[in-house]
C-alpha positions as CSV (number, residue, x, y, z in Angstrom):
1,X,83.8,104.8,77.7
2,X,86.1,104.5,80.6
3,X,83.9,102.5,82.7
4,X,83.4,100.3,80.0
5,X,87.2,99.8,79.3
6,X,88.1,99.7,82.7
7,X,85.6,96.9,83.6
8,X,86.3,94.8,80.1
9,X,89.8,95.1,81.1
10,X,89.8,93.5,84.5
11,X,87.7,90.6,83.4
12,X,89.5,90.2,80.3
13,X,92.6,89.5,82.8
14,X,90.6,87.6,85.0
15,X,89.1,85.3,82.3
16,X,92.9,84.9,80.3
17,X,94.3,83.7,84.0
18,X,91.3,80.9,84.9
19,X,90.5,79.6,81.4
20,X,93.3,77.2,81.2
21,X,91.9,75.7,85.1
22,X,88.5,75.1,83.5
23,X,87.3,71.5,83.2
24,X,84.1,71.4,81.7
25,X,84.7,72.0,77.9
26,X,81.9,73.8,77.0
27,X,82.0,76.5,79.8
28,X,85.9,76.8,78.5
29,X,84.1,77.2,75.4
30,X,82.3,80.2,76.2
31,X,85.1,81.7,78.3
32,X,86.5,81.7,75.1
33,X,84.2,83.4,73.3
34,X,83.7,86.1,75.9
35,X,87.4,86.5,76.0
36,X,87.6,86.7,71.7
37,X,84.8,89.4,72.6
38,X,86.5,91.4,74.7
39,X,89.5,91.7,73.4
40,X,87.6,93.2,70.0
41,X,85.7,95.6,71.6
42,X,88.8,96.8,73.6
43,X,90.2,97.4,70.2
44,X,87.6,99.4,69.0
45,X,87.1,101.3,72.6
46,X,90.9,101.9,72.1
47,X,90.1,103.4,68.7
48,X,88.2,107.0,71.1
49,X,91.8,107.2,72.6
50,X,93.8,109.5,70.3
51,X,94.6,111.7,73.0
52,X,95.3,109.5,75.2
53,X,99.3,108.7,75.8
54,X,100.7,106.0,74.3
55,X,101.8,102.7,76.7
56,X,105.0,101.1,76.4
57,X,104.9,97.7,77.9
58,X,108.2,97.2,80.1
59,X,109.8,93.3,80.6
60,X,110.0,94.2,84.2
61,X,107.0,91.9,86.3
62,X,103.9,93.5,86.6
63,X,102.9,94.8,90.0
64,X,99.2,93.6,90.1
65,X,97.9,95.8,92.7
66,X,95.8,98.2,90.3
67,X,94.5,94.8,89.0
68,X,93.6,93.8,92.3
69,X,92.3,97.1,93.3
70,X,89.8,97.5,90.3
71,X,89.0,94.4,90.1
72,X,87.4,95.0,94.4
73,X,86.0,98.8,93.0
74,X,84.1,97.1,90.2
75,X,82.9,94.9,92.8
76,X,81.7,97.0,94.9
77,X,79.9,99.5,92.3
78,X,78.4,96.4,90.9
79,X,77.2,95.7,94.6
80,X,75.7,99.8,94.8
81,X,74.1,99.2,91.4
82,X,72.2,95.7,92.6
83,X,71.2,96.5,95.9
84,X,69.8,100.0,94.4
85,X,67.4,97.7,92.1
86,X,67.0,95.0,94.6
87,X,65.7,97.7,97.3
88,X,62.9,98.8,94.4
89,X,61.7,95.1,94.6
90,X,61.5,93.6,98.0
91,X,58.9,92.3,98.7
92,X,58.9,93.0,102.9
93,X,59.9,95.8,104.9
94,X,62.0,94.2,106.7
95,X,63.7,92.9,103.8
96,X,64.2,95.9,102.7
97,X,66.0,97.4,105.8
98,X,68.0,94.3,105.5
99,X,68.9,95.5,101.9
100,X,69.4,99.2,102.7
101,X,71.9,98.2,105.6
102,X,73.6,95.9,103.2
103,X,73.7,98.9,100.5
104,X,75.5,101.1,102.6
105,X,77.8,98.3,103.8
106,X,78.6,98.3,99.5
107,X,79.2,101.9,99.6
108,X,81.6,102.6,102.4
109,X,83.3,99.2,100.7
110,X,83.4,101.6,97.5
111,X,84.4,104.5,99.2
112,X,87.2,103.0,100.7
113,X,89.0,101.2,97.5
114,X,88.3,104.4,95.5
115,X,90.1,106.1,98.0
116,X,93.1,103.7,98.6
117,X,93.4,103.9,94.5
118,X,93.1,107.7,94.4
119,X,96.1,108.0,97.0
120,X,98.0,105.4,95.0
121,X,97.9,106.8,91.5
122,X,96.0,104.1,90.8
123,X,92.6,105.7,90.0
124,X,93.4,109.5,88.7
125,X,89.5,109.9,88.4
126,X,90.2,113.8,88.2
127,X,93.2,113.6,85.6
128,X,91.4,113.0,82.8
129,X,94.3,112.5,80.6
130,X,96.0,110.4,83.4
131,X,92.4,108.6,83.9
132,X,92.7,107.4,79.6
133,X,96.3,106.6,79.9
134,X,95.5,104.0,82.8
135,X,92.9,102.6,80.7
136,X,94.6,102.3,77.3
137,X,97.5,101.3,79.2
138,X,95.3,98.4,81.1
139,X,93.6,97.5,78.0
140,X,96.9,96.6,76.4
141,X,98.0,94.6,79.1
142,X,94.8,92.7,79.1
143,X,94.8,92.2,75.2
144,X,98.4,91.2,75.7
145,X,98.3,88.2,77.9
């Protein structure tokens, strides 16, 4: 559930801020669409957080590093999670050293962000309660743009 919120999220911001710079109408269209999607099954996600603390939005400007932060640490899990099925299919071995190499490369990448978010507060992976809060409080924001 919280990799699902916390992923949804991110795009959801990411999709609300480029829409409007999108010229061809029907991929607009279906930005759209995946945004209207998102934002419904945030609010049902949100529904599994009744223990989770309730966010406040503030007027004061948003400090997007968290943003910024996730949006690199989904990046590079995504990354872990292709190479890992790419590796199973190469075709050479040579490719496949060039895919393993390229696989590690993701994980320090992952490593690294997780770790400049865990010093931060950013990603409180072993505060549950904390961990929910960030992403009820991130869905919010997203569903509020």
């Amino acid at each position: 559930m919280h990799e699902l919120t916390a992923f949804q999220s991110n795009f959801l911001m990411e999709f609300k801020m480029v829409e409007a710079d999108i010229k061809d109408a029907k991929l607009r269209a279906l930005y759209t669409e995946a945004i209207r999607g998102i934002e419904q099954n945030l609010k049902e996600l949100l529904q599994y957080f009744p223990k989770a603390p309730l966010y406040t939005r503030s007027s004061a400007p948003e400090d997007m590093t968290a943003y910024y932060a996730a949006h690199l640490l989904i990046f590079a899990k995504t990354s872990v999670r292709n190479y890992a099925i790419a590796i199973t299919e190469t075709a050479t071995p040579q490719l496949r050293e060039t895919l393993c190499k390229q696989l590690n490369n993701a994980i320090a990448l992952h490593g690294k962000v997780y770790q400049f978010m865990y010093e931060r507060g950013l990603y409180p992976s072993y505060d549950l309660s904390r961990l929910l809060a960030n992403d009820v409080k991130t869905a919010n924001q997203a569903l509020s743009m």
